[in-house]
C-alpha positions, 0 to 999 in steps of 0.5 A: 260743589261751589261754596254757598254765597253769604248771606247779606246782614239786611236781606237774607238773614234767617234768624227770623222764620217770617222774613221774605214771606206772607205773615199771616199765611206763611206763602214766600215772596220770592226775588228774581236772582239777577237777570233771572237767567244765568247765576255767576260763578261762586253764587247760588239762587237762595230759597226767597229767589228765583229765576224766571219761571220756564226755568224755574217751571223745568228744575221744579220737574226735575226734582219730580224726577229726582224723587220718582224712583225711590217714591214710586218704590215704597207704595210697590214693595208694600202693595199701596197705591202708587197714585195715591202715594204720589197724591200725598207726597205732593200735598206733604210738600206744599203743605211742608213750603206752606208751614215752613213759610217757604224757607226749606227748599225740600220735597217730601217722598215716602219713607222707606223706614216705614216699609217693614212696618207697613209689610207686617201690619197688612200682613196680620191685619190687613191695608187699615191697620198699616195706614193707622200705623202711619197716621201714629207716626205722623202724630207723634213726629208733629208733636216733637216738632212742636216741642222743638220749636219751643224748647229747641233741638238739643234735647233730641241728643241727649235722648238719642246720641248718635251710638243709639241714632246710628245703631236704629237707622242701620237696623232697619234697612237691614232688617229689610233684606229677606224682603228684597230677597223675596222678590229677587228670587222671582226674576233673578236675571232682572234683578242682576240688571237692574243692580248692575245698572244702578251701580253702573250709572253711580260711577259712570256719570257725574252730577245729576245723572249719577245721582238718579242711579236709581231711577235709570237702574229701575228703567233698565230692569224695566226694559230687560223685564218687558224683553223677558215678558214679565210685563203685564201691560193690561191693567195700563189699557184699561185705565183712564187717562183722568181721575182721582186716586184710589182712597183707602181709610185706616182702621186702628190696631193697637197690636200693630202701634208699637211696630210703627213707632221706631220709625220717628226717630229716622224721620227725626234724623231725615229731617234734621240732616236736610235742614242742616245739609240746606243751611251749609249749602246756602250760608242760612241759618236754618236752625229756628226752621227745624221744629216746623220742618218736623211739624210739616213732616208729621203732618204730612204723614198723618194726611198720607195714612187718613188717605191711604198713602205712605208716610213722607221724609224729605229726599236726598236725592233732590239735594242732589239737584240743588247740589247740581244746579245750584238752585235752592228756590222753594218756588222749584219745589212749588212747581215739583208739588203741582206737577206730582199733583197733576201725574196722580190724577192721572191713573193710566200713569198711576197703572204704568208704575204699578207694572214693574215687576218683582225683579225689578223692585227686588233689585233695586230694594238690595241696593236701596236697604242695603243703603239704608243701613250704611246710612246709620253707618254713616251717622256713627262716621260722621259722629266719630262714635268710639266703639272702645268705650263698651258702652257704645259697642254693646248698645249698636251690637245688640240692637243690631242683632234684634233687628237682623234677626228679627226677634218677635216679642208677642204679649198676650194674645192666644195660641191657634194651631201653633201661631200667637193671634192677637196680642201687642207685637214688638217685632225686630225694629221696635224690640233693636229700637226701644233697646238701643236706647235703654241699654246705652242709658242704663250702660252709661249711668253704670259705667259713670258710676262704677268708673267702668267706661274710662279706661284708654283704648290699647293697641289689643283693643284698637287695632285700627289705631283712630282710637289711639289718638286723642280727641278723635272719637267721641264715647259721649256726645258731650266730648 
C-alpha cells in the first residue's frame, strides 16, 4: 500500500466537519485531483476530490461489487428480501455522505452481528418483531453517536475495554456456526466448492480480486449448484424487470429486544475502526467525524427495520477498494449508492439473488462466522490484552462459552407442552454480552481492591514468554 499523502494546513485539514462542503446541507463539493486521470506515485485522491466522473462513475460500481457478496448473504441466510435489503443499504449510504457531510468515504451493507438475532426473533415471533429488533438497534446506535460527538469517543473505552469488545464480536460469529452447519448439511458437495473457492482466490490473486474472495467463491458454488441441479430458476422468469421492492412494517416484541441489543457494541467497534482505518490511510483526522458516522449508522438502520430490510455497518471489503485504487473520493460512493439504488428497483435481479441455494450460503457462511469471530480475536491482538491478568482471561472465557453454547435465560413466560412461550429471552449473544461486561467490571474493581490482579506473569503461567517482557501486553486499557 502506498503511504497516504499529507494533508496540506490550508486546504485539507479536517479538524472542522463542514470544511470542503455545503453548511446548510452537509452535500461535499468536490476538486478534481489533478488531471482527473492519473494519480502519481506516493498520492492518493482524498475524499473532498475526484477524478473525472467516468472514472469515478467505474470505482463507485466497483464498490457495489465490493459489497455485493456479504450484502446479499444476511437477507438470504435470514430469509429477508434481498431487494429490499439492497434498497436500504443504498439510502443508508447516501444518507451516511449526506450527515457525514461527505467526509467519510464509506459504503453501509448488512451487519452480519444481526443474523443470530434476526433468525431467533422471526423464528418465535415471526419477520415484525425482527425488523423492530433492528429499528432498536439503529436507535440505540443514533444515540451514542450523538453522545459521542458531544462528549467525545473515549467514554466507549472505559465501558467497553477491548477484553470485553473483543470477547462480544468473537462470540457472535461463533455463536453463528450451527446455522452454517445447517445449510452445509443440504448441499455438502456446494459447500466444499464454494469454501474452496474462497480460500483459493484469497492466496491466489492479489489486490482487489483477492479481496472480493467471497463474491468469486459464492459464483463458483453458484455455478457448481446450477450443474448439480439445485437451482430453481422460475421465480427469476416470473419477475419484472421494473418495480419497487417488496415493503414489510415491524411489529414490537419486547420478549425478543434484549437479543438485539449486544449487537450495538459490534456496530460501535465497525464504525469506529472504519473511521480510524480512513483516517490512517489519508492523513485526515477524522476523529471530530466519528459521532456522525455512528449517528448515520443508526439511522441508517432504523430506516432499514421501519422497511423491512437489514441493519447496516459500514464494510471492509470497500477498504479494500480504496486500499487497491488509492481513491478515497466520497463522490465513488455517491455513484455506488445511486447504482445499488437503481439494481433494487429491479426485481428480476432482486429474484436471480434470491436462487443461491443453501449449499452455497452454508459454505460461505463457514467462512464468513467463522471470520467474524477471529475478528474479536483480532481486537484482543491489536490491543495487545494479557490473558495473565485473570481478569482479562475469566471475562473472555466465560462470555465465550455463553455464547458457543448458546445458554438461554427465559423470565416469565409459561410452560406449553414442555416449551416456555412468552417471557423475555436472553439468548447466548445477550446473556456472553451483558456478562463480558459486568464480570470484567466487578473482577476488576475486586482485584484493584484486594491487590488481587498485580502478580507477575512466570514462566508456568506464560509459556508463550510475550507475557515476560515488560510492556508488551496490556491488562487495562489505561496501561
Amino acid at each position: 500500500m502506498t503511504s497516504p499523502q499529507t494533508p496540506s494546513d490550508d486546504t485539507h485539514s479536517s479538524d472542522d466537519p463542514s470544511s470542503g462542503t455545503n453548511r446548510i446541507l452537509g452535500t461535499p463539493r468536490w476538486r478534481l485531483h489533478g488531471d482527473g486521470r492519473h494519480i502519481s506515485p506516493g498520492e492518493v485522491v482524498r475524499p473532498d476530490e475526484r477524478l473525472a466522473w467516468p472514472a469515478t462513475i467505474g470505482i463507485g460500481m466497483q464498490h457495489v461489487v465490493a459489497m455485493f457478496g456479504a450484502t446479499f448473504l444476511v437477507p438470504l441466510l435470514t430469509g429477508f428480501p434481498p431487494s429490499t435489503t439492497l434498497f436500504f443499504s443504498a439510502i443508508g449510504t447516501l444518507l451516511f455522505l449526506l450527515i457525514t457531510g461527505g467526509k467519510v468515504p464509506s459504503y453501509l451493507g448488512s451487519s452480519f452481528a444481526l443474523i443470530a438475532p434476526i433468525t431467533a426473533a422471526t423464528a418465535s415471533h415471526g419477520m415484525g418483531s425482527a425488523l423492530g429488533g433492528v429499528i432498536a438497534v439503529g436507535a440505540l446506535l443514533a444515540v451514542v453517536g450523538v453522545v459521542v460527538h458531544l462528549a467525545g469517543a473515549r467514554w466507549i473505552d472505559r465501558v467497553m475495554p477491548p477484553t470485553v469488545t473483543g470477547a462480544i464480536v468473537a462470540l457472535i460469529g461463533f455463536n453463528l456456526a450451527p446455522s452454517a452447519w445447517s445449510n452445509v448439511q443440504q448441499a455438502p458437495v456446494t459447500a466444499v466448492v464454494t469454501i474452496a473457492a474462497i480460500l483459493l482466490v484469497t492466496v491466489l490473486f492479489r489486490g482487489l480480486v483477492g479481496r472480493l474472495s467471497i463474491l468469486f467463491g459464492v459464483l463458483a458454488g453458484y455455478l457448481t449448484a446450477a450443474i448439480r441441479g439445485e437451482v430453481d430458476f422460475s421465480a427469476v422468469g416470473q419477475a419484472a424487470w421494473v418495480g419497487l421492492p417488496t415493503f414489510h412494517a415491524p411489529s414490537w416484541e419486547p420478549s425478543v429486544l434484549v437479543m438485539f441489543l449486544p449487537v450495538v457494541i459490534v456496530l460501535i467497534a465497525e464504525n469506529v475502526g472504519h473511521v480510524k482505518s480512513v483516517a490512517a490511510m489519508t492523513g485526515d483526522n477524522l476523529d471530530p467525524l466519528t459521532g456522525r458516522a455512528l449517528l448515520a449508522d443508526g439511522l441508517s438502520t432504523v430506516l432499514a427495520g421501519i422497511g423491512g430490510g437489514s441493519g447496516t455497518t459500514t464494510y471492509a471489503e470497500n477498504i479494500g477498494v480504496m486500499a487497491a485504487t488509492r481513491v478515497y473520493s466520497t463522490a465513488a460512493y455517491l455513484v455506488a449508492g445511486l447504482f445499488a439504488l437503481a439494481l433494487s428497483l429491479v426485481p428480476k435481479f432482486g429474484a436471480l439473488v434470491a436462487t443461491i441455494p443453501a449449499g452455497v450460503l452454508g459454505g460461505a457462511a463457514t467462512v464468513l462466522y467463522g471470520m467474524i469471530g477471529m475478528l474479536g480475536v483480532r481486537i484482543w491482538v491489536q490491543n495487545r490484552v494479557d490473558f495473565s491478568d485473570p481478569v482479562n482471561l475469566n471475562t473472555a472465557a466465560v462470555a465465550l462459552i455463553l455464547g458457543i453454547a448458546n445458554y438461554t435465560w427465559v423470565i416469565g413466560g409459561q410452560s406449553v407442552d414442555g416449551q416456555t412461550v412468552g417471557g423475555v429471552v436472553f439468548n447466548g449473544i445477550a446473556l456472553g454480552s451483558f456478562g463480558a461486561i459486568a464480570i470484567y467490571h466487578l473482577m476488576r474493581v475486586i482485584s484493584r481492591a484486594r491487590g488481587t490482579g498485580v502478580e507477575a506473569a512466570t514462566p508456568a503461567s506464560a509459556p508463550a514468554g510475550a507475557e515476560l517482557r515488560p510492556g508488551e501486553l496490556r491488562r487495562t486499557p489505561e496501561e
